[in-house]
BALUMTI-481797 format. One record per atom (N, C-alpha, C, CB): x negated, y negated, z negated; atom name; residue number from 1. Coordinates in pm, whole numbers, padded with zeros to 5 digits. Atoms other than C-alpha are relative to their C-alpha. Glycine has a CB too. Layout:
ATOM    east   north      up   a    k
ATOM       X       Y       Z  CA  NUM
...
This chain:
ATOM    east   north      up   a    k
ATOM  -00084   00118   00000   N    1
ATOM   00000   00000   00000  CA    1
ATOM  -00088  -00125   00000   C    1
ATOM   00095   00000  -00121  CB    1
ATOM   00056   00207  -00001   N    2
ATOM  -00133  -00405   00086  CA    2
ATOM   00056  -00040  -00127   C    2
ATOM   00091  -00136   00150  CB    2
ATOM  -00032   00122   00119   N    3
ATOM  -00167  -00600  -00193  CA    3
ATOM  -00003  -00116   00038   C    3
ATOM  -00088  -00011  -00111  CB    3
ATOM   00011   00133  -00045   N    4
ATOM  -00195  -00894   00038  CA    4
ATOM   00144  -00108  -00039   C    4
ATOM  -00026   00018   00166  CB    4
ATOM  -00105   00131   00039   N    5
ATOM  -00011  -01223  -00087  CA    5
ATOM   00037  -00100   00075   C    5
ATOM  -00041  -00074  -00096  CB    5
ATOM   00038   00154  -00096   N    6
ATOM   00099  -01517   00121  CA    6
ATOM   00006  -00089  -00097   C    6
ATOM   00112  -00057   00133  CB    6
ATOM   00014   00117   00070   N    7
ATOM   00057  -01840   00045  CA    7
ATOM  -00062  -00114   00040   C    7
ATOM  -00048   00024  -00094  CB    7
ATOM   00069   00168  -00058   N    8
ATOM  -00049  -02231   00070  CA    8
ATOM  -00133  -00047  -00080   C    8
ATOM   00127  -00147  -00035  CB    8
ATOM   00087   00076   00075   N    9
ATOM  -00354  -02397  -00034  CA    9
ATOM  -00022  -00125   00060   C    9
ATOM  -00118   00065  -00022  CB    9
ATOM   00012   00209  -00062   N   10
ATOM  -00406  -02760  -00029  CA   10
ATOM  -00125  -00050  -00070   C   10
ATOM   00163  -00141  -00075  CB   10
ATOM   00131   00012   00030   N   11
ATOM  -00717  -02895  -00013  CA   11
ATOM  -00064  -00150   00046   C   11
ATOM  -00070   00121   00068  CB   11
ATOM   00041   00131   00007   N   12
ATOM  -00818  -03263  -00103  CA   12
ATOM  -00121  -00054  -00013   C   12
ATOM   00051  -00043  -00076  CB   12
ATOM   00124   00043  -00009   N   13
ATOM  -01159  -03428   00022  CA   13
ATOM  -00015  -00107   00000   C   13
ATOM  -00057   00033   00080  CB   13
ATOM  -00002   00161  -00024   N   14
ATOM  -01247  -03738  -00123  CA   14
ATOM  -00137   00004  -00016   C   14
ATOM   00091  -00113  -00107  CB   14
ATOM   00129   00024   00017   N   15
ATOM  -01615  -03688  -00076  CA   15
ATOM  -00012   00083   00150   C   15
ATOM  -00081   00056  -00155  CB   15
ATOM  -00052  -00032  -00118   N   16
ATOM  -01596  -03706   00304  CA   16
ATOM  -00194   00121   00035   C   16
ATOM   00059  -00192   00120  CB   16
ATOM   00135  -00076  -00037   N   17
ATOM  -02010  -03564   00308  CA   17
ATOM   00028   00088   00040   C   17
ATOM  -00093   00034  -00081  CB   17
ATOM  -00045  -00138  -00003   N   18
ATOM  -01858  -03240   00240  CA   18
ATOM   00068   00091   00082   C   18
ATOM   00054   00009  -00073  CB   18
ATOM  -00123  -00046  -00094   N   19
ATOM  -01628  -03162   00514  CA   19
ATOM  -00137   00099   00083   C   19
ATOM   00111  -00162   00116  CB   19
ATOM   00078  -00103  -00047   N   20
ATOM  -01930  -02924   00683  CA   20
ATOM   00012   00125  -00070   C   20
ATOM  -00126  -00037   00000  CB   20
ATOM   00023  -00054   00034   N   21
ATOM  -01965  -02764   00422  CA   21
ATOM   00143   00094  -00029   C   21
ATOM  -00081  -00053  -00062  CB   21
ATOM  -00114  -00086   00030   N   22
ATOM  -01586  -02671   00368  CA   22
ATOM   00055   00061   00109   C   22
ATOM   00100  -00066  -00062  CB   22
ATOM  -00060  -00052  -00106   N   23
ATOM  -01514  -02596   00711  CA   23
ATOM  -00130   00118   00003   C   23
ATOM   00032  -00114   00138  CB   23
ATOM   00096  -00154   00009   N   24
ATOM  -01847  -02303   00690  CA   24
ATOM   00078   00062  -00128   C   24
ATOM  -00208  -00021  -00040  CB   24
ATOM  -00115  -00080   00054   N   25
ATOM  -01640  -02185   00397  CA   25
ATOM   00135   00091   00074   C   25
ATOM   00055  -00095  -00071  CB   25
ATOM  -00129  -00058  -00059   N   26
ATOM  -01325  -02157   00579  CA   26
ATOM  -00004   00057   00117   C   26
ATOM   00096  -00087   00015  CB   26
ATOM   00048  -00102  -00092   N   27
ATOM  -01493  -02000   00873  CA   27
ATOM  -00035   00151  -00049   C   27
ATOM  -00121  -00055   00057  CB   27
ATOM   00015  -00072   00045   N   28
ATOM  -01622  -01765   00667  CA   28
ATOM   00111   00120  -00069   C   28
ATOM  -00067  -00060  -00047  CB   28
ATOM  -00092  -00086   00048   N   29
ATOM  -01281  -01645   00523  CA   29
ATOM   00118  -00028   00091   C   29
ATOM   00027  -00016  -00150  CB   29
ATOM  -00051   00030  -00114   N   30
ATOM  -01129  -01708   00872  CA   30
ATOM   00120   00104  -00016   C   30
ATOM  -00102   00011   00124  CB   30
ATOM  -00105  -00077  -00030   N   31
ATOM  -00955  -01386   00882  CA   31
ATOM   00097  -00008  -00106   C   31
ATOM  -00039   00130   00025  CB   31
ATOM  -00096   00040   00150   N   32
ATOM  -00731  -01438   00538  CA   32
ATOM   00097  -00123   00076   C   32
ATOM  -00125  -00083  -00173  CB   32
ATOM  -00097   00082  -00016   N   33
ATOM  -00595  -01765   00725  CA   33
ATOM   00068  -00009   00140   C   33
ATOM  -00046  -00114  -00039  CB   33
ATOM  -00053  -00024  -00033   N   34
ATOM  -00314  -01753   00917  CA   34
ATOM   00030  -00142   00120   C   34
ATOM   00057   00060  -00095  CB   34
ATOM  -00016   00140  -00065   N   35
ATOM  -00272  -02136   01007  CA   35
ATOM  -00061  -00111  -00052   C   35
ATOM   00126  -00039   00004  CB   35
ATOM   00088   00147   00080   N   36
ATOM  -00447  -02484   00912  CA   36
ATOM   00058  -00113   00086   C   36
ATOM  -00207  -00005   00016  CB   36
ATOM  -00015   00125  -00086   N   37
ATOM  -00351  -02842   00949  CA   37
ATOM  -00080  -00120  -00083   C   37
ATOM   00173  -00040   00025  CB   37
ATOM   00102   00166   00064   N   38
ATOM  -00601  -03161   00862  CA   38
ATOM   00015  -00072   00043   C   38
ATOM  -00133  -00035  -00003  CB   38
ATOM  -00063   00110  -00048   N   39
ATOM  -00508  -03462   00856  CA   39
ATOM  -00140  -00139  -00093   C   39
ATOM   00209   00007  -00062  CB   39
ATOM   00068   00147   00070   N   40
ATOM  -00773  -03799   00770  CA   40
ATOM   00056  -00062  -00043   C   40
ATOM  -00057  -00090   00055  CB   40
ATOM  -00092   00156   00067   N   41
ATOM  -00628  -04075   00582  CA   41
ATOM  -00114  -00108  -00041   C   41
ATOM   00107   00037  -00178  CB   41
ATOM   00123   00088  -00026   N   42
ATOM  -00902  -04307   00711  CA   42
ATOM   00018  -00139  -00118   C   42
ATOM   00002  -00056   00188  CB   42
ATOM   00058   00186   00041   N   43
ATOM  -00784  -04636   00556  CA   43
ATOM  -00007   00064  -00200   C   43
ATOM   00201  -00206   00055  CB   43
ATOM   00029  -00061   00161   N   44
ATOM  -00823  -04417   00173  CA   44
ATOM  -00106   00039   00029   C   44
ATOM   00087   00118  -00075  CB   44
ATOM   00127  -00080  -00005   N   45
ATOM  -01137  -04237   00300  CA   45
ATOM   00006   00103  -00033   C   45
ATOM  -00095  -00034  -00058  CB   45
ATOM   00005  -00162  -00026   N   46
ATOM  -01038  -03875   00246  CA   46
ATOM   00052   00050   00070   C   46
ATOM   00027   00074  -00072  CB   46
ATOM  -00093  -00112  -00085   N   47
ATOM  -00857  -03569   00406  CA   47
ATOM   00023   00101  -00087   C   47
ATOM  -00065   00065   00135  CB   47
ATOM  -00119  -00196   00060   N   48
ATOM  -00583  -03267   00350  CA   48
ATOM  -00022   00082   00082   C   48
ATOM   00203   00018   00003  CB   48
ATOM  -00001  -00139  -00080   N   49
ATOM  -00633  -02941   00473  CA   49
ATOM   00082   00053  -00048   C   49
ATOM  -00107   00089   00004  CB   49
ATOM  -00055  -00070   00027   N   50
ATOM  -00333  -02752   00443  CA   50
ATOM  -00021   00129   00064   C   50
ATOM   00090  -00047  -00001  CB   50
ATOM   00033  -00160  -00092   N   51
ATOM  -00373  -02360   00512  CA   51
ATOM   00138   00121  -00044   C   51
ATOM  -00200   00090  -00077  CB   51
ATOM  -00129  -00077   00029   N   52
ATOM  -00087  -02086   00525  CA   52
ATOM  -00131   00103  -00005   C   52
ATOM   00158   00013   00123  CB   52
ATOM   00109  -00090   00026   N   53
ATOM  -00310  -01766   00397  CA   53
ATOM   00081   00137  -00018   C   53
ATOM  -00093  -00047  -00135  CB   53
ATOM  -00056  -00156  -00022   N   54
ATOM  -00240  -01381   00425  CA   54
ATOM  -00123   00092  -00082   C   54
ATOM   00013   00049   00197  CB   54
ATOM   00084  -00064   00007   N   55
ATOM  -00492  -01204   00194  CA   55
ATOM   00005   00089  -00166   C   55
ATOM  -00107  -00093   00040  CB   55
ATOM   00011  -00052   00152   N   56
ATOM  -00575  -01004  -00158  CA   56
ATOM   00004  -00099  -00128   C   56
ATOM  -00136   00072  -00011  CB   56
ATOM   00045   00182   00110   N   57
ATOM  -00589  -01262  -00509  CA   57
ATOM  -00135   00054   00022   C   57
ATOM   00059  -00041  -00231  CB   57
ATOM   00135   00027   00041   N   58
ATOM  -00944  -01133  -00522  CA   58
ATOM  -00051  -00074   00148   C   58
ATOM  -00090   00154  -00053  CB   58
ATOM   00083   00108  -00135   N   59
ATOM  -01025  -01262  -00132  CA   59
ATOM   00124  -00144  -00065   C   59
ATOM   00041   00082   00261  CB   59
ATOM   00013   00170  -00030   N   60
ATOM  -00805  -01614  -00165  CA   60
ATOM  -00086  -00045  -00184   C   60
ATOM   00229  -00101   00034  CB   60
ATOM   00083   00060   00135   N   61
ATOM  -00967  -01636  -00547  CA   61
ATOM  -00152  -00020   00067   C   61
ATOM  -00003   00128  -00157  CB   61
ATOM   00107  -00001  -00026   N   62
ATOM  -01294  -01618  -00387  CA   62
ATOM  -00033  -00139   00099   C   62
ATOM  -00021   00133   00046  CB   62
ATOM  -00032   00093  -00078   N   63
ATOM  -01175  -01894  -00118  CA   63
ATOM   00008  -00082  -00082   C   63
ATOM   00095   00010   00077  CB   63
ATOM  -00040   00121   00077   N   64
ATOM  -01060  -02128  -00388  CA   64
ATOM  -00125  -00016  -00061   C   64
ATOM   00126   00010  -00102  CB   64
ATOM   00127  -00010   00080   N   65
ATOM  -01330  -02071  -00597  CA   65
ATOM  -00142  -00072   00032   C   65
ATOM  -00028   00134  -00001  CB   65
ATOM   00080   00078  -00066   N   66
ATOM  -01578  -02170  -00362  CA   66
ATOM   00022  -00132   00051   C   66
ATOM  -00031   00060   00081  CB   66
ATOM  -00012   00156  -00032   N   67
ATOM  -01413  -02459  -00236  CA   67
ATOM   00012  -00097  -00114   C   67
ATOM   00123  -00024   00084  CB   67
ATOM  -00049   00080   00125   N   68
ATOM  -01298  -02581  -00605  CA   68
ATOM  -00160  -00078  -00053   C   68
ATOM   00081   00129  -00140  CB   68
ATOM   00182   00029   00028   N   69
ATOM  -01704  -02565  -00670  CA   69
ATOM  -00077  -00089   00058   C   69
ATOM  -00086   00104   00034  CB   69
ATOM   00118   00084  -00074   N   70
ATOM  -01829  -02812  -00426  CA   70
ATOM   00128  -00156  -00098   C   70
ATOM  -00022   00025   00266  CB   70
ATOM  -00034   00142   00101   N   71
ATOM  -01821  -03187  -00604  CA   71
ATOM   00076  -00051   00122   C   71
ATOM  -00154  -00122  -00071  CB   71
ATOM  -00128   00087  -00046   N   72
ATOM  -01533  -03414  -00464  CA   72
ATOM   00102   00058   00083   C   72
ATOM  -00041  -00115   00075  CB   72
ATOM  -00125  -00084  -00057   N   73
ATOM  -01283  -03132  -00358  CA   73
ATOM   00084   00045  -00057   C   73
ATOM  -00018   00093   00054  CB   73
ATOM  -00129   00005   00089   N   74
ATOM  -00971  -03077  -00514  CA   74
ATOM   00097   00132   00049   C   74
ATOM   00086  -00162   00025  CB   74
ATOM  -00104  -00107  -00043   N   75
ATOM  -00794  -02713  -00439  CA   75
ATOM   00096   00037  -00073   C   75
ATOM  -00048   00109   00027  CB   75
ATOM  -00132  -00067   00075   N   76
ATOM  -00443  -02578  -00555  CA   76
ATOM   00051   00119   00091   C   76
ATOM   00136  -00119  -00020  CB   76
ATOM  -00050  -00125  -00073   N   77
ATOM  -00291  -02269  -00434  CA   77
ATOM   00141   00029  -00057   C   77
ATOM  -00102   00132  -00023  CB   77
ATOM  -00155  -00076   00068   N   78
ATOM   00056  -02117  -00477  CA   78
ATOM  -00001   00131   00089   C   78
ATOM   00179  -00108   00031  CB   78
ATOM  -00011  -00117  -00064   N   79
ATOM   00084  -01727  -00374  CA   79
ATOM   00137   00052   00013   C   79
ATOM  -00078   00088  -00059  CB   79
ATOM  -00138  -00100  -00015   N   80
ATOM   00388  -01528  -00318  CA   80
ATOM  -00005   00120  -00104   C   80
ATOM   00009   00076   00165  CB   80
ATOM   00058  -00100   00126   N   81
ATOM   00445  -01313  -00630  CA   81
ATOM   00045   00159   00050   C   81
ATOM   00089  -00045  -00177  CB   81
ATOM   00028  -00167  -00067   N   82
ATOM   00529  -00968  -00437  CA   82
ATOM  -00109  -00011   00109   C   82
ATOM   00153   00075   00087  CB   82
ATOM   00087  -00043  -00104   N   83
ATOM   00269  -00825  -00205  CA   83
ATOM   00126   00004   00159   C   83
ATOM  -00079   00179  -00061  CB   83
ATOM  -00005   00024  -00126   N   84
ATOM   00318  -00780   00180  CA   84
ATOM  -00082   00070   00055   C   84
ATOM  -00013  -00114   00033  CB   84
């Protein structure tokens, strides 16, 4: 049986340096996401990445985790509480 969960994560960059480094993240756990939309909000100086995600809690914990860890990024997640 899949233990895979869906779910959203939203992901707030107000430390625009960083945006390399979060998009080699999210390459990296490419297959887990399902859809992505980023949007700049130039005249504030950050960006949202919203992502629709399809994966285990231990792969998107590992996703958040890493992104939560880099300085001026802000992640939240909500999963789907049955599997899929």
């Amino acid at each position: 049986m899949d233990d895979n969960r869906l779910g959203v994560i939203g992901i707030v960059i107000e430390n625009r340096e960083e945006v390399p480094l979060v998009n080699e993240i999210l390459s990296n756990h490419a297959e887990m996401i399902i859809g992505r939309m980023g949007l700049p909000y130039r005249e504030k100086n950050v960006a949202v990445i919203s992502l629709i995600v399809d994966g285990t809690t231990d792969q998107l914990g590992s996703l958040t985790g890493k992104l939560g860890n880099i300085p001026g990024i802000t992640v939240k997640s909500a999963l789907s509480k049955k599997s899929f």
